[in-house]
Structures are given as structure tokens and as C-alpha cells.
C-alpha positions in Angstrom: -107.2 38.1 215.9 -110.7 39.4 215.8 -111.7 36.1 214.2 -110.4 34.1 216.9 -112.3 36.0 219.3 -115.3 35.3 217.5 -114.3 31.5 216.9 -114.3 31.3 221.0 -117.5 33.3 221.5 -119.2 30.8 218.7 -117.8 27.5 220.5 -119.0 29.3 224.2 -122.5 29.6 222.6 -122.5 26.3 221.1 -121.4 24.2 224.7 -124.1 26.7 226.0 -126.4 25.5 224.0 -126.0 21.8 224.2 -126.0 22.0 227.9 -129.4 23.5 227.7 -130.6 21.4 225.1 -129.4 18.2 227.2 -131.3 20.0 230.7 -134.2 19.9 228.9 -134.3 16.5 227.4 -133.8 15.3 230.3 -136.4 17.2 232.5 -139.1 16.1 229.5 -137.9 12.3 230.4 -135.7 12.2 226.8 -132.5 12.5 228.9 -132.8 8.3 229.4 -130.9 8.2 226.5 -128.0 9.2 229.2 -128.9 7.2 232.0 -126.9 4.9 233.9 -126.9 2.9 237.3 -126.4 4.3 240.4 -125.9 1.1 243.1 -124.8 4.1 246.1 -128.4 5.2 246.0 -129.7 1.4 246.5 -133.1 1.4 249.0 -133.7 5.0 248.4 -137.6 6.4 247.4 -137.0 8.8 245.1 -139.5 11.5 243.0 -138.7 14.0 240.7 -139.6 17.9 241.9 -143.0 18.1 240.8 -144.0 14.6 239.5 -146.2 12.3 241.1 -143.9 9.6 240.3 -142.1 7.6 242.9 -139.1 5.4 242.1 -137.4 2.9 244.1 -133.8 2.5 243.7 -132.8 -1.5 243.2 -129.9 -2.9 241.6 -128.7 0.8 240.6 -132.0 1.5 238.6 -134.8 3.1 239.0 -138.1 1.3 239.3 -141.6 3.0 239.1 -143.6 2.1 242.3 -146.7 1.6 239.9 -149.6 3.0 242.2 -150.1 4.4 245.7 -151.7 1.2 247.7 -148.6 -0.8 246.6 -145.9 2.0 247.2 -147.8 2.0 250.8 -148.1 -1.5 251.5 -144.4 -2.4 250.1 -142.2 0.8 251.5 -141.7 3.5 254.4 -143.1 6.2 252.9 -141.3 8.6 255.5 -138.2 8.3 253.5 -139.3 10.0 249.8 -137.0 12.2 248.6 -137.1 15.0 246.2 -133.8 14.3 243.8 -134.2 16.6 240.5 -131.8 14.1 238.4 -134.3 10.6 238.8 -134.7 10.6 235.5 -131.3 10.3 234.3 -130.9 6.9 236.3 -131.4 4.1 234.1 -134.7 2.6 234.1 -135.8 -1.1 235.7 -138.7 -2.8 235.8 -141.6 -1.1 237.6 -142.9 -2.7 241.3 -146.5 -3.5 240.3 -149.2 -4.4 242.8 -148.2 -8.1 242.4 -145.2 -7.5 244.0 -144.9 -8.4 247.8 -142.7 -9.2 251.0 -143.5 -12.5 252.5 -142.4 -14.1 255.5 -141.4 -17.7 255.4 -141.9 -19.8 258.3 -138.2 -19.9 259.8 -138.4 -16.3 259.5 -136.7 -15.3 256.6 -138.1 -12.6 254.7 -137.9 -12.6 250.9 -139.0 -9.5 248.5 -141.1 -11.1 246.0 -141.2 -9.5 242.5 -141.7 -10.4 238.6 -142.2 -14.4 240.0 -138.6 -14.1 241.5 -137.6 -14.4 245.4 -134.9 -12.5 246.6 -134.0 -12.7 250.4 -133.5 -10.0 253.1 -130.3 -11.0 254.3 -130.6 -8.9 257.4 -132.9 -6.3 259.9 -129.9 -3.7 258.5 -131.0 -4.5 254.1 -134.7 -4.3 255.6 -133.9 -1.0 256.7 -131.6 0.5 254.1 -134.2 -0.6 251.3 -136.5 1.2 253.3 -139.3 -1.6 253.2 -142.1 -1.6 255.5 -142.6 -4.3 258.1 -146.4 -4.2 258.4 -146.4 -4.5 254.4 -145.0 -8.3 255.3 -147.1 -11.4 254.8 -146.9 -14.9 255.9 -146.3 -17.4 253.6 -145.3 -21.0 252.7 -141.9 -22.2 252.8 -142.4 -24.8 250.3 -144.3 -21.9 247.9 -141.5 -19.5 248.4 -138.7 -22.7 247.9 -140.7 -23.3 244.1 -139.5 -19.6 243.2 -136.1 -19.4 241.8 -133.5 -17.0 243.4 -133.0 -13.6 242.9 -129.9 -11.6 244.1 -130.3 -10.8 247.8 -130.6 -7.4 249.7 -127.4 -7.3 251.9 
């Protein structure tokens, strides 16, 4: 019987220690290894406690808004939130500076990434993907019509 005690203790200590050991990887960024899409946190601006990196939830991944004059120019910055677990959502491509929202002439406005187009199906997506309407330029049907088609913010 005493064995069996110290069999249960032993396993306790163990799980114990995994859970810590899998905290840390991922507070040090190792935890990716873990990560996975999260699509019900689509449009939000997230940053980890502490870091000065800002992510952009698209597609159910997380994508680095790579510097300050594009996460201005692109997004509403009133909407960052602190959410401690960023780095356990799997990683997309970063939002470079190239990135942009244009406006076509019939007024559709497309999010312009990575030499794809995807369109802004409605005022509601603008919103909800928390993009910033001064950050939008005019441009070219015909230009936008010679990008292919991305999936489109609904």
C-alpha cells in the first residue's frame, strides 16, 4: 500500500511537471509546436502581455503586423488586446508594409496582401476585422481585376 501511495505522488509530480514544462515552452515562443487555428477570434489585434508584438487574427492564424506605420495605416488600433495564449495560435504569414486596402472605383474595398486581393464583403467584415478606413486607398479597377482572388472577409 505504501508503494501505491508513492506510485500516485510520482505520476502527480510528473503531470506537474509537464504542465510546467509545456507553460514555459510556450511563453519562450517553443509552444508553436502546439498551435492551432482559432477562426472565433477572426479580425481581432492581439499582443502577448509584455511583447511588443501585435498579431492580427486572419483565417484562424496569427499574423505579425510587421512594423508600427503599417499596423497604423492598415488597423484600428483602439481594439489591441492583451491575450496571454497568442503564441499558441498557429502562425500565418506576417502583414508587411506592402500590404494595403484599396478602394476600387464601384466602391468595393479589397484587402490587398502577398499579391492577392481579397474583398470586403460588407461595412459589418470592415468592422469585425477591425480595419481602418482612413488607411484606404484609391485604386484601379482594372489593376485590382489583374490580381487573383483571395477568400473574402464576410
Amino acid at each position: 500500500m505504501h508503494a501505491t501511495a508513492e506510485s500516485k505522488i510520482s505520476g502527480i509530480r510528473l503531470i506537474c511537471g509537464l504542465t510546467l514544462f509545456l507553460v514555459v515552452l510556450s511563453g519562450i515562443g517553443l509552444g508553436r509546436v502546439c498551435a492551432g487555428e482559432r477562426p472565433d477570434l477572426n479580425g481581432a489585434l492581439l499582443r502577448k502581455p509584455n511583447d511588443k508584438n501585435i498579431f492580427w487574427i486572419d483565417r484562424g492564424q496569427r499574423r505579425k503586423i510587421i512594423n508600427l506605420k503599417t499596423l497604423l495605416r492598415l488597423f484600428n488600433t483602439n481594439n489591441i488586446k492583451e491575450y496571454a495564449a497568442v503564441y499558441l495560435i498557429k502562425e500565418g504569414t506576417p502583414v508587411t508594409g506592402i500590404s494595403s486596402l484599396q478602394r476600387c472605383e464601384d466602391g468595393t474595398i479589397y484587402f490587398v496582401s502577398n499579391n492577392v486581393k481579397r474583398v470586403v464583403a460588407a461595412p459589418e467584415a470592415f468592422h469585425s476585422y477591425n480595419f481602418n478606413l482612413s488607411g484606404v486607398k484609391n485604386a484601379s479597377c482594372v489593376f485590382l481585376g489583374n490580381l487573383p482572388d483571395g477568400k473574402p472577409f464576410n
